[in-house]
Each structure stands twice: as C-alpha cells, then as structure tokens.
C-alpha positions, -999 to 999 in steps of 0.1 A, spaced: 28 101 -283 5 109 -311 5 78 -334 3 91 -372 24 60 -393 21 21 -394 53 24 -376 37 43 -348 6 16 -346 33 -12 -346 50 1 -320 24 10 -298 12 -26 -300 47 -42 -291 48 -20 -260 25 -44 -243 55 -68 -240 33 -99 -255 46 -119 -288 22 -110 -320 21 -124 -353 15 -97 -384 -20 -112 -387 -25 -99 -345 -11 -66 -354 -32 -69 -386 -60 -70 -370 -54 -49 -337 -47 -16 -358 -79 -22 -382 -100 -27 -350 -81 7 -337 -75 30 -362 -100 16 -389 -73 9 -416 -61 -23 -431 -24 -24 -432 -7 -58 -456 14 -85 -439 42 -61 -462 35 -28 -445 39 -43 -410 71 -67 -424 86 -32 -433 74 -15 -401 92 -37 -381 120 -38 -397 120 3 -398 114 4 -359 147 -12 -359 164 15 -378 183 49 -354 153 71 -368 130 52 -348 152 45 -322 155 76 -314 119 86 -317 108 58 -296 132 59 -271 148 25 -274 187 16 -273 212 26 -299 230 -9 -299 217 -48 -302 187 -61 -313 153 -40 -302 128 -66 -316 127 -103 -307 115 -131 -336 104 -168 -329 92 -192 -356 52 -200 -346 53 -236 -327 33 -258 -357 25 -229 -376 39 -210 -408 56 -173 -398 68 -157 -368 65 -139 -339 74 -107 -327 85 -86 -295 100 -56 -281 135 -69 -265 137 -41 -241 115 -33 -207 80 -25 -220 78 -6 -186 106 12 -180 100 21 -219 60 30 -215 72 53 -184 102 76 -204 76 75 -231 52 94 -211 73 120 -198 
C-alpha cells in the first residue's frame, strides 16, 4: 500500500499493534513523511478509519469496533489501537 492521506499515515502507524497518543502519531508522520498534521486531522482520521470506506480499503472487519481508546493513566487524552490482529492484518495487506 502506497500511503497518500493522513488516513493512510494513521493507519500504517496503528498496524504496529502498540497504543499511541495523537501527539506519537504527531510526531511519527512529521519524522516520516515531513508534514505536520493537528491533533484535529488525526482526531478525524481516526475516526474516518472507522468508517466502511476505510474498512474496506484497509482490510479490516465490517462489524464492531476496529480501534481501541483508553484514557492516558495521570495524563489528559487518550490512547489509541487497532482492535484487530496487526499480523494476520499486515500479512492480507501485503498480498
């Protein structure tokens, strides 16, 4: 896959399987790509990797949730994951 969108860079991040906070994928995609992307535009990325568009472009299931959220232990925000097997997913993505 050829990432070209936010939602592309957000997604590629999750597939590690590891919890980030919008400041991680913040910084990640600058260090990356070499663009600077708000706490907004990755708020609505995840939201749009939810969405069956996405779904179906990235290969994840049709029904339940596809992204896990925990509130930050003594922080301010969240957390966020992939709900599904990074692996299994990383593997039909590269056929």
């Amino acid at each position: 896959m050829r990432p070209n969108s936010i939602d592309d860079y957000v997604f590629i991040c999750l597939l590690n399987g590891k919890w980030w906070t919008f400041w991680d994928l913040q910084k990640t995609i600058r260090e990356k790509v070499g663009r600077l992307y708000g706490e907004p535009s990755i708020s609505a990325a995840i939201r749009d990797i939810r969405k069956i568009p996405q779904r179906n472009k990235y290969n994840l299931p049709m029904t339940g949730e596809v992204i896990d959220k925990r509130r930050i232990e003594g922080g301010k925000g969240y957390e966020y994951k992939l709900a599904v097997d990074t692996d299994d997913l990383r593997r039909k993505l590269e056929k």
